[in-house]
N, CA and C of each residue as an Amber inpcrd file, in Angstrom:
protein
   561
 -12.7780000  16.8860000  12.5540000 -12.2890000  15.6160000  13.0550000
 -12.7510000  14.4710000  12.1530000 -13.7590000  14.6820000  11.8380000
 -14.4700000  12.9760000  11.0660000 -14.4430000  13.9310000   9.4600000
 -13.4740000  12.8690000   8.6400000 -13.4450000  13.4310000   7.2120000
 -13.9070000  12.4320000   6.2200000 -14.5420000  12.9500000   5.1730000
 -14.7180000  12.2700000   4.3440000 -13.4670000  11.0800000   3.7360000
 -14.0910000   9.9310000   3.5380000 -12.7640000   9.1470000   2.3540000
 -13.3780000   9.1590000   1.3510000 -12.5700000   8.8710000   0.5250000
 -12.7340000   9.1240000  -1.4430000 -13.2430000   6.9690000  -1.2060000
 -14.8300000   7.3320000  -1.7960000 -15.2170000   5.8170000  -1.8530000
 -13.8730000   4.8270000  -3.1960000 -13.2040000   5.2640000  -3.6620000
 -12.4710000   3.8600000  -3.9260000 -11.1630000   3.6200000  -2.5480000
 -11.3790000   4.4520000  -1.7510000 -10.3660000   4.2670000  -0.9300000
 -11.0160000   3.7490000   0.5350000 -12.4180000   3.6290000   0.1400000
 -12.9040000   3.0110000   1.3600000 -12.5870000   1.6060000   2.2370000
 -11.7670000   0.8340000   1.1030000 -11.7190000  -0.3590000   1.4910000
 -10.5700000  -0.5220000   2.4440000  -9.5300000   0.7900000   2.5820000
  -8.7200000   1.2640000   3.7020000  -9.1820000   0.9540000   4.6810000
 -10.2160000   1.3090000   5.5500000 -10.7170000   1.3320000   6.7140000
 -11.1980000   0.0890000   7.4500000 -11.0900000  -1.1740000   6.4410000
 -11.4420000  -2.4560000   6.6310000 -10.1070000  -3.5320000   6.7960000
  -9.4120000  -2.9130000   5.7600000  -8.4260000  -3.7670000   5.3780000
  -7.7690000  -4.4390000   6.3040000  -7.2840000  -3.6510000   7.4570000
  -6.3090000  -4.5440000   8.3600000  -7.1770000  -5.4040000   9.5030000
  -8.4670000  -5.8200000   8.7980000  -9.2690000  -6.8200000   9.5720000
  -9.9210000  -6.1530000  10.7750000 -10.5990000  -5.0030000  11.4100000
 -10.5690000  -4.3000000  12.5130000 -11.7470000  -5.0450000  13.1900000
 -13.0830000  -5.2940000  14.6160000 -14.1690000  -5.7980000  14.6440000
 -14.8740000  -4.2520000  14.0260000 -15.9090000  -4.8530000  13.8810000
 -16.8590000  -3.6090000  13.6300000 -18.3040000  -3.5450000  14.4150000
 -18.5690000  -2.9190000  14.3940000 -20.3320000  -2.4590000  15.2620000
 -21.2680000  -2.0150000  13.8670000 -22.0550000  -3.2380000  14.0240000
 -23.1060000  -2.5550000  12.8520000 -23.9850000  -2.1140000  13.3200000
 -24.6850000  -0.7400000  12.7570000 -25.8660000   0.0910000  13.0040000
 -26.8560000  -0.1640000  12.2000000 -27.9900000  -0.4880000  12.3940000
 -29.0830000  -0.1380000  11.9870000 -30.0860000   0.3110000  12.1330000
 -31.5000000   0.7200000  11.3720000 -32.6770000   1.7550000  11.7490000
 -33.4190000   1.0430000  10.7680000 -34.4480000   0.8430000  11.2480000
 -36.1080000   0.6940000  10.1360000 -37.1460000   1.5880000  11.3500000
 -38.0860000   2.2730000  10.4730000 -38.5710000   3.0490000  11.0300000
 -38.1660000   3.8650000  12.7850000 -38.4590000   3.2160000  13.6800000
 -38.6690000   4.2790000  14.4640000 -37.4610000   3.3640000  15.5680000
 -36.9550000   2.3280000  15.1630000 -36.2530000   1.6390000  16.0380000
 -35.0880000   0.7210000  15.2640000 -33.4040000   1.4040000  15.9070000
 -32.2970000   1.4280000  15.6240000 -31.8210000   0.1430000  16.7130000
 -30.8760000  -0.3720000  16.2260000 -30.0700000  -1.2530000  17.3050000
 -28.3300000  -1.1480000  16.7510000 -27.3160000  -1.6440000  17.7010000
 -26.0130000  -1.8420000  17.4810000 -25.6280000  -3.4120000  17.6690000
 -24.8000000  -4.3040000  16.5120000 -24.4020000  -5.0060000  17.1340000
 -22.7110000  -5.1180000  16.9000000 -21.9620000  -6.1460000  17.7220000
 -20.6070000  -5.8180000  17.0550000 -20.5770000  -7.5450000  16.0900000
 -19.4570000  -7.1320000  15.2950000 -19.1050000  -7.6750000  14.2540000
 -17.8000000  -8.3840000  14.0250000 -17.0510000  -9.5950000  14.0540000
 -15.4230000  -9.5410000  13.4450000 -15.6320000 -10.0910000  12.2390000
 -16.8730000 -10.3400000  11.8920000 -16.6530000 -10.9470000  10.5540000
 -17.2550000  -9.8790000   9.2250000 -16.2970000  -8.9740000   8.8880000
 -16.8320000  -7.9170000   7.6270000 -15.7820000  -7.4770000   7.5440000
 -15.3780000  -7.1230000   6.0850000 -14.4400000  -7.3210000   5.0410000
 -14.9110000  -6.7280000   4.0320000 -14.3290000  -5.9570000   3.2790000
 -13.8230000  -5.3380000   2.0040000 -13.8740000  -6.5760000   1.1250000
 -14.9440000  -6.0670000   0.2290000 -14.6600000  -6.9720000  -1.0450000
 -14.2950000  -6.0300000  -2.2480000 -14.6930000  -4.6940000  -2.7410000
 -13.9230000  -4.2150000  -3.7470000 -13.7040000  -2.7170000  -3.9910000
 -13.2230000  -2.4430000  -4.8570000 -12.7300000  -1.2060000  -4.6830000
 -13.6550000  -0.1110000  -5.5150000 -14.2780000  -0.0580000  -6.3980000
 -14.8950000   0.7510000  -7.1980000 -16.2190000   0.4110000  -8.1380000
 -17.7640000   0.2690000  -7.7370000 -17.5330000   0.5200000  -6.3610000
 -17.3890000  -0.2910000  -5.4850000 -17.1440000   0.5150000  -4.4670000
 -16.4760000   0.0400000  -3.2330000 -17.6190000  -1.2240000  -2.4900000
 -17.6410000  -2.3750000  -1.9500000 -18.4060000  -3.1950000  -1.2840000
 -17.8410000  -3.9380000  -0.1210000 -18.8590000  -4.1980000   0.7890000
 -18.3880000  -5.1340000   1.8940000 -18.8830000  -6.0220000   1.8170000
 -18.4180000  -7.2740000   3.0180000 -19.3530000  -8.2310000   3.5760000
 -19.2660000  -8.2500000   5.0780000 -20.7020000  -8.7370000   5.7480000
 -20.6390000  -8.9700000   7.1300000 -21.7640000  -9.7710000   7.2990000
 -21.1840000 -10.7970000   8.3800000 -22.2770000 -11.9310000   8.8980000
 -23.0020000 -11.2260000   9.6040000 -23.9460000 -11.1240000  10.0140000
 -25.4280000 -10.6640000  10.5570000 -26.4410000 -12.1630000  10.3670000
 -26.0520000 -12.8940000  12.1280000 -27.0880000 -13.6050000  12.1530000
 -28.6040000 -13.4480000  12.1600000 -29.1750000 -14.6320000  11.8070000
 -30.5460000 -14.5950000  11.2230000 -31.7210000 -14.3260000  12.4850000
 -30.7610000 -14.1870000  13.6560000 -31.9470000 -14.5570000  15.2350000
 -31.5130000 -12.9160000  15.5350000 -31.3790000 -12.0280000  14.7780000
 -30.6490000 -10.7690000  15.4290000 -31.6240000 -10.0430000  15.2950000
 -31.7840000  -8.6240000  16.4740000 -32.6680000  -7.4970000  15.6390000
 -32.1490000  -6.9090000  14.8520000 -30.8430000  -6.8690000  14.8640000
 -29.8920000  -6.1800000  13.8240000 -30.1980000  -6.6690000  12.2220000
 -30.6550000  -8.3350000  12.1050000 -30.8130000  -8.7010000  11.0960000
 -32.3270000  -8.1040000  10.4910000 -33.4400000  -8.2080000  11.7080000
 -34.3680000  -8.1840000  11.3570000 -34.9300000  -6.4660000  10.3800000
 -34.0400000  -5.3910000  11.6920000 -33.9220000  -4.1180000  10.9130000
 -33.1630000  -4.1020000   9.5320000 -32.3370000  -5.0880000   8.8250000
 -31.3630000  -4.4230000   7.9470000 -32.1570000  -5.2010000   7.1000000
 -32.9450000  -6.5190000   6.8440000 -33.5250000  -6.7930000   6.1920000
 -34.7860000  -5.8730000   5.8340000 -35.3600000  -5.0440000   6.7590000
 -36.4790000  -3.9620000   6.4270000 -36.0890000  -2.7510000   5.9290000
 -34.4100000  -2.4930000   6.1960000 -34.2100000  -1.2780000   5.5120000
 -33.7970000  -1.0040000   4.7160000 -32.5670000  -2.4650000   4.2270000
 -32.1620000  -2.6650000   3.1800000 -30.6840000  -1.9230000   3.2960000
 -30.5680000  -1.4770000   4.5630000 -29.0340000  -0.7480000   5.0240000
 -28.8500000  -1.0440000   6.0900000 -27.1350000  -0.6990000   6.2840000
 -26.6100000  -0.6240000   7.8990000 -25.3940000   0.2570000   7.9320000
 -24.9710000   0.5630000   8.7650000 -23.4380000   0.9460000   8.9280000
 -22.2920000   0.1870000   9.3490000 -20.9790000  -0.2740000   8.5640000
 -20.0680000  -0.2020000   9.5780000 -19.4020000   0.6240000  10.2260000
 -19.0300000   0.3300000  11.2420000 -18.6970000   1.5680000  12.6900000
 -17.4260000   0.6370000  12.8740000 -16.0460000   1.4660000  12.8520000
 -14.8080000   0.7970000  13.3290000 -14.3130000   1.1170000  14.8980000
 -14.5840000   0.5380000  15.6330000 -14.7120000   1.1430000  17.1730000
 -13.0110000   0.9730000  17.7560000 -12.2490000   2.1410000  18.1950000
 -11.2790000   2.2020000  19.0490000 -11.2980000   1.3120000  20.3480000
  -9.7410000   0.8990000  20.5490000  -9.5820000   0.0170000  22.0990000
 -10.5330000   1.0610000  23.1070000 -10.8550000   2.2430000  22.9750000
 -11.2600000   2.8320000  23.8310000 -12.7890000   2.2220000  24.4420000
 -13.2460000   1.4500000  23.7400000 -14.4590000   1.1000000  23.3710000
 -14.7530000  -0.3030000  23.3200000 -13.1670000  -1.4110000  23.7520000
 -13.5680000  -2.6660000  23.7200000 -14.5340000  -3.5350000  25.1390000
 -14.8070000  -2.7640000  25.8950000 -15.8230000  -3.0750000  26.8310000
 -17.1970000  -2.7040000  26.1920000 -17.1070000  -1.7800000  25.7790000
 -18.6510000  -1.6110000  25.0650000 -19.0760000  -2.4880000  23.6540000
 -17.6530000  -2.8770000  22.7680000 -18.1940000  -3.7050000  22.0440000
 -18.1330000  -5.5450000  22.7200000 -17.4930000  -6.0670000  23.4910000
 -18.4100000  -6.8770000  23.9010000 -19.6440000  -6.8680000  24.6700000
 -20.0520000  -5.6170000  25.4400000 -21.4830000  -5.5680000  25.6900000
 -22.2540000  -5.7910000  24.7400000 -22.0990000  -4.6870000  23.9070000
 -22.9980000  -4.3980000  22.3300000 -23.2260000  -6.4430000  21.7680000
 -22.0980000  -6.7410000  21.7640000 -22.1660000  -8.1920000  21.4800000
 -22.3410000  -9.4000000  22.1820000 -23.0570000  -9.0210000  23.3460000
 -23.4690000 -10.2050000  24.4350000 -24.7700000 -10.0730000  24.9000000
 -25.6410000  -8.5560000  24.5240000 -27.0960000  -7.9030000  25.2560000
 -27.7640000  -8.1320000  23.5150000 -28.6970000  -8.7330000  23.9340000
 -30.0130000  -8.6720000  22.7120000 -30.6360000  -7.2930000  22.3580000
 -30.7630000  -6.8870000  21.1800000 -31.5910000  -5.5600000  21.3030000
 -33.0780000  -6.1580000  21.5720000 -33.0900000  -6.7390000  21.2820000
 -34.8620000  -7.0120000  21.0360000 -35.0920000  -7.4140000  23.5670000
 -34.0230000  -7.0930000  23.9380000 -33.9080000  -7.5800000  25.7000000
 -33.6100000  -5.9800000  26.3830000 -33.1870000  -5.2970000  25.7200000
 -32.7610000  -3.7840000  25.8780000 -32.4200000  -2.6550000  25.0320000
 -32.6290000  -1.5600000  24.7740000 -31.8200000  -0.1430000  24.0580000
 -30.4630000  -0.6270000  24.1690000 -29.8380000  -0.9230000  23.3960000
 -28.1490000  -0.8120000  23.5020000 -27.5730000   0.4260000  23.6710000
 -28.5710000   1.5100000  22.9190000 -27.5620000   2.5300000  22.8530000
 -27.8460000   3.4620000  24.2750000 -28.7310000   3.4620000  25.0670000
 -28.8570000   3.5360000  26.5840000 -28.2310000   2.7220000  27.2860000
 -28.1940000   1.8200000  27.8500000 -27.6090000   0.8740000  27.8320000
 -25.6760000   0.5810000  28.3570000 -25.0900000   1.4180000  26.6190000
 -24.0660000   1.4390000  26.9280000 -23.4550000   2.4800000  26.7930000
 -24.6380000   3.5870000  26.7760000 -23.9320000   5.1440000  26.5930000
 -23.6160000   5.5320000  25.4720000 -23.7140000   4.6980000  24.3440000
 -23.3120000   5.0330000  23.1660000 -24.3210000   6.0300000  22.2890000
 -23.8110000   6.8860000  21.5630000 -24.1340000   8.5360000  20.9290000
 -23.9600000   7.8790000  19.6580000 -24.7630000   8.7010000  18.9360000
 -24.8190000   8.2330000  17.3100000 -24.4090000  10.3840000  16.7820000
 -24.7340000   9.6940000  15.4330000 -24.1650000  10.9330000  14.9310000
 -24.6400000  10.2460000  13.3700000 -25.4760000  11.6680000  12.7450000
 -26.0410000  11.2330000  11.5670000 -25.1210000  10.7620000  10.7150000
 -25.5330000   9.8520000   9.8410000 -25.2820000   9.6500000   8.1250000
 -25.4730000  10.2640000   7.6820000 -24.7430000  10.2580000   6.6930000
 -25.0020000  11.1790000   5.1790000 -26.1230000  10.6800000   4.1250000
 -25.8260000   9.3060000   3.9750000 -27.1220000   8.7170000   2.6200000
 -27.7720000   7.4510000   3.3740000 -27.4400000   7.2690000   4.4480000
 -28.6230000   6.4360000   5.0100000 -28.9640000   6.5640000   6.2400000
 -30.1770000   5.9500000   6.7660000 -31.3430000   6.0350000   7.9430000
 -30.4420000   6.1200000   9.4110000 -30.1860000   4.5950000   8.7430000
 -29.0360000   3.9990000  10.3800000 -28.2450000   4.9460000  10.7190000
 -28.1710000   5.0380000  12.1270000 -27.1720000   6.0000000  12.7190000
 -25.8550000   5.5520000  12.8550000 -24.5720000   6.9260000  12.7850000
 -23.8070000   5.9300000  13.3490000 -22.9100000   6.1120000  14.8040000
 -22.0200000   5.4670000  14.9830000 -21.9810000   5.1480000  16.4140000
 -20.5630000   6.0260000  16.7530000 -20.7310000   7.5170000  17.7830000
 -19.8800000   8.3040000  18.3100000 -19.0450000   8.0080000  18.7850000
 -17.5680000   8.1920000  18.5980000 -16.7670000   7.5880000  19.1240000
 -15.6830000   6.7510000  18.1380000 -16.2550000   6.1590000  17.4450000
 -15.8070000   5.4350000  16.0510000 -14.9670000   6.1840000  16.1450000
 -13.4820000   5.3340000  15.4180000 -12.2070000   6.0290000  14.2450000
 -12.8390000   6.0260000  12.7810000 -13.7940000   5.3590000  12.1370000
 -14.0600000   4.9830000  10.7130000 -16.0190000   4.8170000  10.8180000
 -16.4670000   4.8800000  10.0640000 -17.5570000   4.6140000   9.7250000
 -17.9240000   4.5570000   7.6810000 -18.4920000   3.4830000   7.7730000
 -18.6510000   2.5080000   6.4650000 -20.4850000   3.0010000   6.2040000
 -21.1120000   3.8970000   5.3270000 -22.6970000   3.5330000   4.8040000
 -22.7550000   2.8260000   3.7310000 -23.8900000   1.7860000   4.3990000
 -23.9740000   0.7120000   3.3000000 -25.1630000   0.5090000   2.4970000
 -25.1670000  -0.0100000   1.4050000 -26.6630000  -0.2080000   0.5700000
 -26.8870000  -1.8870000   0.5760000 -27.4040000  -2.4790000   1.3620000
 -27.3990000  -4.2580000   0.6210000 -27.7590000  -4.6350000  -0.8460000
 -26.8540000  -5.2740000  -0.9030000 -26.6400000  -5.7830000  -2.5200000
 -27.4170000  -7.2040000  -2.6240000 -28.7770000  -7.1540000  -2.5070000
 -29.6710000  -8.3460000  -2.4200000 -29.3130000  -9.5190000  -2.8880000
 -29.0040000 -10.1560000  -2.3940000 -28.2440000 -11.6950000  -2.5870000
 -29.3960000 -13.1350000  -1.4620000 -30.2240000 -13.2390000  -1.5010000
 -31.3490000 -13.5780000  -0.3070000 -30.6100000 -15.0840000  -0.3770000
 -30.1010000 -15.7560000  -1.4360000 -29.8160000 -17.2780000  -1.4100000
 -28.5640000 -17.4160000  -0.1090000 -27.6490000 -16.2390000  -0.5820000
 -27.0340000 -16.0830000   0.3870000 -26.4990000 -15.9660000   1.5520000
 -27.7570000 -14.9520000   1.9970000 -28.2100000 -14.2120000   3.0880000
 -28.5430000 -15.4620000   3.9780000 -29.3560000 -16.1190000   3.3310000
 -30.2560000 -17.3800000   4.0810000 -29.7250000 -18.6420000   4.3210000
 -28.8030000 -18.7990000   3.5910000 -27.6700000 -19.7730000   3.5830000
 -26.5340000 -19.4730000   4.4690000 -25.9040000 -18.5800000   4.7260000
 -24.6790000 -18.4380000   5.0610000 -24.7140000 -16.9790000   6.1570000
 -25.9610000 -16.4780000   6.4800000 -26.1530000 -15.1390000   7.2670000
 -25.1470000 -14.1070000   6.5220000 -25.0260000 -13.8400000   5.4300000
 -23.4170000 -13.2700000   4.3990000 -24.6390000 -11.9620000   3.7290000
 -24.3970000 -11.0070000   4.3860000 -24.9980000  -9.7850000   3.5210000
 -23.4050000  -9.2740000   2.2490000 -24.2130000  -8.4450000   1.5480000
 -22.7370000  -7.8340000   0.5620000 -23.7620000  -6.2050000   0.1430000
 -22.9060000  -5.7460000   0.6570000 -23.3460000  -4.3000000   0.7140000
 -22.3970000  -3.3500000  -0.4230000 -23.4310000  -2.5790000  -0.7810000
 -22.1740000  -1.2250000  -1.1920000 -21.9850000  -0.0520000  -0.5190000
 -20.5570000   0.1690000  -0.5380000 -20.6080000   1.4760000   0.5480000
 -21.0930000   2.2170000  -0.3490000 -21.8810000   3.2820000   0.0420000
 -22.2900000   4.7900000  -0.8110000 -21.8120000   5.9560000   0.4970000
 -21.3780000   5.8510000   1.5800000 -20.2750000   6.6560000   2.0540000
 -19.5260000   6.2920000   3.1720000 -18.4290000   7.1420000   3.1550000
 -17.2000000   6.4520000   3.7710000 -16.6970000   7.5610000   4.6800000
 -16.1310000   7.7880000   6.3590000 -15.3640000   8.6040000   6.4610000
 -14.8500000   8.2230000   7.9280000 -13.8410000   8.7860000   8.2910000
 -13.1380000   8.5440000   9.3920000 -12.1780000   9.3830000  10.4670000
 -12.0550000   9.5120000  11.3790000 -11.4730000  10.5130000  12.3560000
  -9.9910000  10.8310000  11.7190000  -9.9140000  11.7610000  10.8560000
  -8.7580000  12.1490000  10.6980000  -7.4200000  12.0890000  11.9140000
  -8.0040000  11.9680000  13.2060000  -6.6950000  11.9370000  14.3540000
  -5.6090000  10.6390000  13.6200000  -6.3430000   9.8560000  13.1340000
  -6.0900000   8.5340000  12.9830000  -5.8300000   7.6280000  11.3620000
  -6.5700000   8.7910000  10.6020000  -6.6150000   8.1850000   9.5240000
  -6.2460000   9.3950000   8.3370000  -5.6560000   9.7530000   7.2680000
  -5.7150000  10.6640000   6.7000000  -4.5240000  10.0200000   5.7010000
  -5.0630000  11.1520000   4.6290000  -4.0100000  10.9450000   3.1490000
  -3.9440000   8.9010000   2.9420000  -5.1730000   8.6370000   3.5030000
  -5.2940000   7.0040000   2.9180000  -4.6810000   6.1900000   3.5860000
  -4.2080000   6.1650000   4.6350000  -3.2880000   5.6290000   5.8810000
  -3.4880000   6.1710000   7.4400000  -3.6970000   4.7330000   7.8130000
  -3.6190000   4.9970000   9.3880000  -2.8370000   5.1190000  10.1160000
  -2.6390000   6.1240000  10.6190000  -1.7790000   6.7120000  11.7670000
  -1.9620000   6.3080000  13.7370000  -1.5600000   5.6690000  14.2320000
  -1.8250000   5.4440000  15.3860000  -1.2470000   5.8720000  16.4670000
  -1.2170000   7.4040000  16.7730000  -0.6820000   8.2580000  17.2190000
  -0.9550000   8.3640000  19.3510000  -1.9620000   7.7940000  19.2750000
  -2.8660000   8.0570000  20.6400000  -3.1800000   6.5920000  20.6570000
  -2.7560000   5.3850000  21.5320000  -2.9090000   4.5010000  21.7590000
  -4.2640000   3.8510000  21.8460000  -5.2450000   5.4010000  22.5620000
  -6.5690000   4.7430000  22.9390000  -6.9180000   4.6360000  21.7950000
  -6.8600000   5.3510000  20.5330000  -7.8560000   5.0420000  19.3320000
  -6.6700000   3.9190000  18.4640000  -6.4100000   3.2820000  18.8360000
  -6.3050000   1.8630000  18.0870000  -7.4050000   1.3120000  17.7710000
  -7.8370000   0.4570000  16.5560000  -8.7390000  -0.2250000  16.5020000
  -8.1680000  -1.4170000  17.2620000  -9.2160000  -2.2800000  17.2040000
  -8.9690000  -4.0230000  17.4640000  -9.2010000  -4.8980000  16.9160000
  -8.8150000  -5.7690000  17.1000000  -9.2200000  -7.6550000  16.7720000
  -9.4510000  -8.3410000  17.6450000 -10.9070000  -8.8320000  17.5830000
 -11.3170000  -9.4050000  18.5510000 -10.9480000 -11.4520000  18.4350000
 -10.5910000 -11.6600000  19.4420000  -9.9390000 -12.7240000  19.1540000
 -11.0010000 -13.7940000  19.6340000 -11.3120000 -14.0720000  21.3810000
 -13.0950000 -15.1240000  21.9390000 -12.3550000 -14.4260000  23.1050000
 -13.6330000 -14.8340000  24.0310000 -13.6270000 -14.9210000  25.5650000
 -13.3860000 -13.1310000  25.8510000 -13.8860000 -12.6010000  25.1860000
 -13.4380000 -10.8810000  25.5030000 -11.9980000 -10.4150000  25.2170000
 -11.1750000 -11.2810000  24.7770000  -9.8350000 -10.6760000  24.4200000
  -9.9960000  -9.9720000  23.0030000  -9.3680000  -9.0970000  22.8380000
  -8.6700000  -8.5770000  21.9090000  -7.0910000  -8.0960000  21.6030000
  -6.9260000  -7.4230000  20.5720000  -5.4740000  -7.3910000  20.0460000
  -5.2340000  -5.6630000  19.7450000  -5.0390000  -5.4770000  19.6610000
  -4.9740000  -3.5550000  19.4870000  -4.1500000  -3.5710000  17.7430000
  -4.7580000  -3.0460000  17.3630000  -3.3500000  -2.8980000  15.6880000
  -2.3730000  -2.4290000  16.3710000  -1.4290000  -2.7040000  15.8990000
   0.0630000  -2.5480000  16.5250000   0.5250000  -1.4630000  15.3820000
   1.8630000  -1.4870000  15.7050000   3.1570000  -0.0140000  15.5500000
   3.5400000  -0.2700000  13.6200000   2.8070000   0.3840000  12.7590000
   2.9070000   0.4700000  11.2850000   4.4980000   0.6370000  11.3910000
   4.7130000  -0.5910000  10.4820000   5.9980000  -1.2700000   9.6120000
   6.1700000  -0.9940000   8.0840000   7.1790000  -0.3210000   7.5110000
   7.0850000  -0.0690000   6.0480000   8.1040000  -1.1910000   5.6670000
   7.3750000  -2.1450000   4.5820000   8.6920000  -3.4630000   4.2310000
   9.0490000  -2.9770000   2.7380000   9.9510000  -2.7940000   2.2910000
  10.2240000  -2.8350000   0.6950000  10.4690000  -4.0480000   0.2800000
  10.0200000  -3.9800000  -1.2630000  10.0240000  -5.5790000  -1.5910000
  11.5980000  -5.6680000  -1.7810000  11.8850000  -7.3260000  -2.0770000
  12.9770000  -7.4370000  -1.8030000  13.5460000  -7.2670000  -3.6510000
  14.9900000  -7.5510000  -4.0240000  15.3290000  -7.3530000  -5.4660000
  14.7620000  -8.4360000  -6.6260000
């Protein structure tokens, strides 16, 4: 079910703007938070960006580990990512909490989060002026992979309604990716 992607094709899994749940771990204590702001910045290698405020435990672990995951979470899951994004870790276990199951990485600590259509491992690409200025990490993926139900041969398939990703819009709404359109350019 969960297949590898070819890291220049990682930036697939970002592209159509989805929220994300970032994972992280420094030593003996992991947290989840969710995300709409992380984005694909390039293709080979492959890198992201994601805001990770500065008052977060999420920040405080990824600054000690120097990694995180993005986690692309299905409509199945948009109650749990505004929990994940309204409960403090440093106030509760998120991943008790909201029932959420991890499932190892391949090249880094952070776990990632069961359930996912996509999951992003990241390396931070130390940028601190940045970081401190603008809460703007820039990571490199060093691995990439995603629920084949949904994703395969480099294109998403949205076959089963519940695993749509989303877009989180305020106030708990979201948007589901909608019904893939092929446009040819015009003459």
């Amino acid at each position: 079910m969960r297949a590898d992607v070819p890291l220049p094709k990682a930036y697939l899994l970002l592209n159509h703007g989805p929220v994300t749940l970032v994972s992280s771990r420094h030593a003996a204590r992991s947290n989840v938070m969710a995300a709409s702001w992380s984005m694909p910045l390039d293709f080979d290698p492959p890198k992201v960006a994601v805001v990770i405020d500065r008052n977060t435990l999420t920040r405080e672990l990824v600054n000690a580990s120097g990694e995180f995951a993005l986690n692309v979470p299905p409509q199945s899951l948009a109650d749990t990512v505004v929990g994940v994004g309204t409960v403090s870790g440093r106030e509760a276990d998120k991943w008790s909490r909201f029932g959420l199951g991890t499932v190892a990485a391949t090249r880094i600590a952070a776990p990632l989060v069961a359930g996912c259509v996509a999951w992003l491992e990241c390396r931070v690409l130390e940028e601190r002026a940045t970081e401190q200025r603008h809460d703007l990490f820039l990571a490199e993926v060093v691995a990439a992979s995603a629920d084949d139900r949904v994703f395969s041969g480099g294109r998403w398939h949205f076959e089963d309604d519940a695993l749509r990703t989303i877009h989180y819009v305020a106030g708990g709404q979201f948007f589901a990716t909608g019904a893939m359109r092929a446009v040819t350019a015009g003459p």
